[in-house]
N, C-alpha and C positions, 0 to 999 in steps of 0.2 A: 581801384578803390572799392569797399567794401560799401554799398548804402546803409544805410542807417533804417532800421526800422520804422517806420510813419504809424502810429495808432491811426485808425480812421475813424477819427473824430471828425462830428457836423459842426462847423463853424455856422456859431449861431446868426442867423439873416437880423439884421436891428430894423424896426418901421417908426423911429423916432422921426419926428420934422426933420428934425436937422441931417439924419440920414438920407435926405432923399435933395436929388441933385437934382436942380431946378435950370430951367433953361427954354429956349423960347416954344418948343414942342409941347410944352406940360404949364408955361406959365399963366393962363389964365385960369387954372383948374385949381392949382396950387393955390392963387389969390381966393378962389372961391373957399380953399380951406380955409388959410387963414382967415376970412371974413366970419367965420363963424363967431357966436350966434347972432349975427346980423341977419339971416335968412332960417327959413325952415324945412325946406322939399329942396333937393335939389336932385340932380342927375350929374356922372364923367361916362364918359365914354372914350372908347379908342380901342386901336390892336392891342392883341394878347402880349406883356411886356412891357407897355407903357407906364404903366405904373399908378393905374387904377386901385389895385388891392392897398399897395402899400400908404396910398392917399387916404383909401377908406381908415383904413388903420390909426392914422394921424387922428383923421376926424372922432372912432371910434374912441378914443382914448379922451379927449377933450371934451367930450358931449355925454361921456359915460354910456357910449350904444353898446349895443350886443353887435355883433357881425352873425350874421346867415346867410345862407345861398339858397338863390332864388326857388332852387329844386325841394328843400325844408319847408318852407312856407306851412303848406300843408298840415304837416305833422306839426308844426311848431307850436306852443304854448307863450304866447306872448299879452304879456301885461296891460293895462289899458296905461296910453301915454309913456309907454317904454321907448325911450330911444333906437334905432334902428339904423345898419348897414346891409343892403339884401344888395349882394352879389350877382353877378351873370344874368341877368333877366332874361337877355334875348340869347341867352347859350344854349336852348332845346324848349320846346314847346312847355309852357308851365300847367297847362289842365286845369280845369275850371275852380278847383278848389283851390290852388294858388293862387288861380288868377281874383276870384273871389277874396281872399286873405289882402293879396295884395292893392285893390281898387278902394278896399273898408280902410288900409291902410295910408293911404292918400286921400283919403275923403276926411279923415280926424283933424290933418292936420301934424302939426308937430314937428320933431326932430327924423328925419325919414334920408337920408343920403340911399341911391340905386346908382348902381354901376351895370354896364352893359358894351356889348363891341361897337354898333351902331345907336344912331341920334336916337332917343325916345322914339320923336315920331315915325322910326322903318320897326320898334318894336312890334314882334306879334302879340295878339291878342283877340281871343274870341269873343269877349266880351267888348261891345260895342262902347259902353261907357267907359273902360277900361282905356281902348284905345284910343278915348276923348280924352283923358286924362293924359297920356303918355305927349300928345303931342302939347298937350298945354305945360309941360314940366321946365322948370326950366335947368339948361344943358351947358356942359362945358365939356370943349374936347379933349385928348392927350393925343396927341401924333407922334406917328413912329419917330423912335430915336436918331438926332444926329449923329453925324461923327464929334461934334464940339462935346454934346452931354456924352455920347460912350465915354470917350476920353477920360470924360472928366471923373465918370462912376470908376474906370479902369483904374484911374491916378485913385480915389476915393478906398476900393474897395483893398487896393496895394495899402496904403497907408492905415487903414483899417486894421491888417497883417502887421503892421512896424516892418515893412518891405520897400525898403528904397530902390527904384526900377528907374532906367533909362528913360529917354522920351522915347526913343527908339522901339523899345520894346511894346507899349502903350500903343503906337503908331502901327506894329507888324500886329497886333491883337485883333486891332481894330479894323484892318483894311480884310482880314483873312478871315474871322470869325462870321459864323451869323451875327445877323443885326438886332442882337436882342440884351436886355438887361439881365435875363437867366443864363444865355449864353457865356457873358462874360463874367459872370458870378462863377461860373460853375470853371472857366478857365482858368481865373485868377485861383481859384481852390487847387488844382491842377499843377499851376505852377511852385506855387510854395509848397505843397506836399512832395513833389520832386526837388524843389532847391533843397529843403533839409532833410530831405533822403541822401543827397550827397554834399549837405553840408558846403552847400555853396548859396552866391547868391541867383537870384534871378538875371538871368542876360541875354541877351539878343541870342545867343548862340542855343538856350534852354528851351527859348520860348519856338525857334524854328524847330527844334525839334519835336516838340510838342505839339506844334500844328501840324506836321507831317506825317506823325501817329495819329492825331486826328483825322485825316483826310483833308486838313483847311488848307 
């Protein structure tokens, strides 16, 4: 059988609330979103994956923030009383002018969400006051993903496609794949651009072959 040409189109990523699959790893971080604006500083943390950005995101859009990453600071142009999402804190050392930007930025007050891999308080920081700051922040964790949540983003991101998949298939993703929410984004993309390359659906039989090109 002849495949079918696939455009390689980027299946657009959504960061609505309701796109984001909640579950005991992430649910007290989630609750800290939705609390908003009952609070004003806050801090997530977690591994790369978790689903820190896409939380920002939520927040972002609800509070009216900007998003930036922490390495911007610097250079950045930012409004007095502007809402704020600053990315990656403790992903590389920030330099005094960051870290300046960012202590004026917690000292105002306001609307301020920071995301970071580790708690505030193991963030770096040369500036002494700064680091007094970080450990007074208050924090919510994301920890790495289940198998209950993959699942469920797997089942999620399938139906997302209008792609009705086995349990089966969902179950052989999940135990073979890295354990990551990009991972399995970028599988699921994988698999339906080869089901309608040959115009079949997604099956147990697609997906083993497909982890075996991959090396999973």
């Amino acid at each position: 059988m002849t495949a079918q040409l696939v455009l390689p189109l980027e299946w657009p990523f959504r960061y609505a609330r309701e796109d984001f699959v909640v579950g005991p790893p992430n649910a007290e971080a989630v609750g800290l979103i939705d609390a908003w604006p009952r609070w004003s500083a806050a801090t997530l943390y977690g591994p790369s994956g978790s689903g820190k950005t896409h939380l920002a995101h939520v927040w972002a859009e609800r509070a009216g923030a900007r998003l930036l990453e922490a390495q911007a600071l610097a250079a950045a142009s930012i409004a007095p009383g502007e809402a704020l999402a600053v990315e990656n804190v403790d992903a590389a050392p920030l330099g005094r002018e960051a870290e300046s930007v960012l202590f004026a930025l917690i000292e105002r007050g306001g609307a301020l969400l920071l995301t970071g891999l580790q708690p505030p308080s193991a963030w770096p920081a040369a500036l002494p006051d700064l680091a007094s700051r970080f450990r007074a922040l208050t924090a919510f964790p994301l920890w790495a993903p289940n198998d209950e949540l993959l699942e469920a983003l797997a089942r999620k991101l399938f139906a997302d496609r209008q792609l009705a998949v086995p349990e089966t298939v969902v179950t052989q993703m999940i135990r073979s794949l890295e354990r990551s929410p990009a991972a399995i984004r970028d599988f699921v993309a994988r698999a339906d651009a080869a089901a309608l390359a040959r115009k079949s659906a997604v099956t147990p039989a697609l997906i083993r072959e497909l982890l075996a090109q991959s090396g999973s």
